[in-house]
C-alpha positions as CSV (number, residue, x, y, z in Angstrom):
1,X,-1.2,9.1,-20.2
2,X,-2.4,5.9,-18.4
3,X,-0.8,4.2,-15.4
4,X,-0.2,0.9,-17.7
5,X,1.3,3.1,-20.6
6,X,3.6,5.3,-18.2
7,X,4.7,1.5,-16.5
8,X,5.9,0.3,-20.1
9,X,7.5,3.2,-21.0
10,X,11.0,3.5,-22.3
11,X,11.2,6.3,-19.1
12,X,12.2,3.1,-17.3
13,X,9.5,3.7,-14.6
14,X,9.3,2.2,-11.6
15,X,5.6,1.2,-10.3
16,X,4.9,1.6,-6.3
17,X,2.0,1.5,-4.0
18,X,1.7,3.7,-0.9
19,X,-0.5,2.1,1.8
20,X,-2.4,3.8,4.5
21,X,-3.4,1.4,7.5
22,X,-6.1,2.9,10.2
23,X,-6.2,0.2,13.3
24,X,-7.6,0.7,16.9
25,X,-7.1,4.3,16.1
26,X,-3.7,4.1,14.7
27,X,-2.8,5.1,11.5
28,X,0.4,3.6,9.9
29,X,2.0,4.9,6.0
30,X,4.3,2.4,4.3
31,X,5.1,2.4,0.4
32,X,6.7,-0.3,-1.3
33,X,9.2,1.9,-3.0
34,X,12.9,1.9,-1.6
35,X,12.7,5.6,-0.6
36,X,10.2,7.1,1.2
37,X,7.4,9.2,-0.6
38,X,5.7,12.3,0.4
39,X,1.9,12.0,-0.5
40,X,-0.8,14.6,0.5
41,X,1.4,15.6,3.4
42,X,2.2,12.1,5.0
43,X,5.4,10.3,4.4
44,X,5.0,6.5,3.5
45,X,8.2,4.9,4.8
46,X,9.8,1.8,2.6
47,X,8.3,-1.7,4.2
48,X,8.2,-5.3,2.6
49,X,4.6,-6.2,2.4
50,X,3.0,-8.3,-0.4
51,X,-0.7,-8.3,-1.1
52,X,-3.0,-10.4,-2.9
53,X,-4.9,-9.2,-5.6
54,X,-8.4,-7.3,-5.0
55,X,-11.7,-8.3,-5.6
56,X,-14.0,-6.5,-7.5
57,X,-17.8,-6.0,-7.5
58,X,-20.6,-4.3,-9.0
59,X,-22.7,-4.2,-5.7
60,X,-22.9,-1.0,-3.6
61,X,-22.0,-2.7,-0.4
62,X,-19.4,-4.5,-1.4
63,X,-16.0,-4.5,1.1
64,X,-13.1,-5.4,-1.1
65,X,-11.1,-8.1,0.2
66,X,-7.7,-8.7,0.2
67,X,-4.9,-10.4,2.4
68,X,-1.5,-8.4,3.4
69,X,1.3,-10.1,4.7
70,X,3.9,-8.3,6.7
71,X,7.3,-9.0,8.2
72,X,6.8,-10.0,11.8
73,X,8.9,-7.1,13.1
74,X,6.5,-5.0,11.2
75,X,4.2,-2.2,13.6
76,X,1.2,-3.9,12.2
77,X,2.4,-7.2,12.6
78,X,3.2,-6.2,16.3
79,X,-0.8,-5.0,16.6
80,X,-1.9,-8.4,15.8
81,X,0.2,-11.1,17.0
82,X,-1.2,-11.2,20.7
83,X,-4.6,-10.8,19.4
84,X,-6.9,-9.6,16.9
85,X,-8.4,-6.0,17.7
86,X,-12.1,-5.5,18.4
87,X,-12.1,-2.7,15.6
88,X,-11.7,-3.6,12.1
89,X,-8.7,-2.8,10.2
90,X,-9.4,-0.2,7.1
91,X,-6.7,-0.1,4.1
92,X,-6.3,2.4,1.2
93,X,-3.7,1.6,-1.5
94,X,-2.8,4.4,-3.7
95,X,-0.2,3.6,-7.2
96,X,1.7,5.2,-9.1
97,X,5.2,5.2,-10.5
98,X,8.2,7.0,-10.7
99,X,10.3,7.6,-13.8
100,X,14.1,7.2,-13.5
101,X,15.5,8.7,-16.9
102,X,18.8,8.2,-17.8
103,X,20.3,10.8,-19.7
């Protein structure tokens, strides 16, 4: 079953994204579900962020872009208010979605 059949199922799914942020050698797990999730051993905790949608290419070195904004009491946001980091900031976004039956 695919991701977009399971999301407009009668199940009343609920879609999420789990993101992993690795920044001047931190690494930081935040889902946009309202409990946290448990995926491949790390627990993404609930956050508000909002992303823009990512580009998409056909070339091999090809860096997808993307802009995240955070609240500014976020960790991240905290990183990067005095300044930008000399390393660059890498960001995996796993989805998926939870079914809520009611019975």
């Amino acid at each position: 079953m695919s991701y977009d059949s399971i999301e407009q199922s009668p199940a009343q799914s609920q879609p999420f994204e789990l993101y992993q942020f690795v920044i001047a050698g931190q690494t930081f797990f935040f889902t946009s579900a309202d409990q946290p999730i448990v995926y491949l051993g790390q627990t993404y905790t609930p956050s508000t962020i909002r992303r823009t949608e990512m580009e998409h290419s056909n070339e091999v070195v090809f860096r997808g872009k993307s802009k995240f904004m955070f609240r500014r009491k976020s960790q991240i946001a905290q990183l990067l208010i005095p300044y930008l980091t000399p390393t660059p900031m890498f960001v995996t976004v796993f989805a998926g979605t939870t079914a809520t039956r009611k019975w």
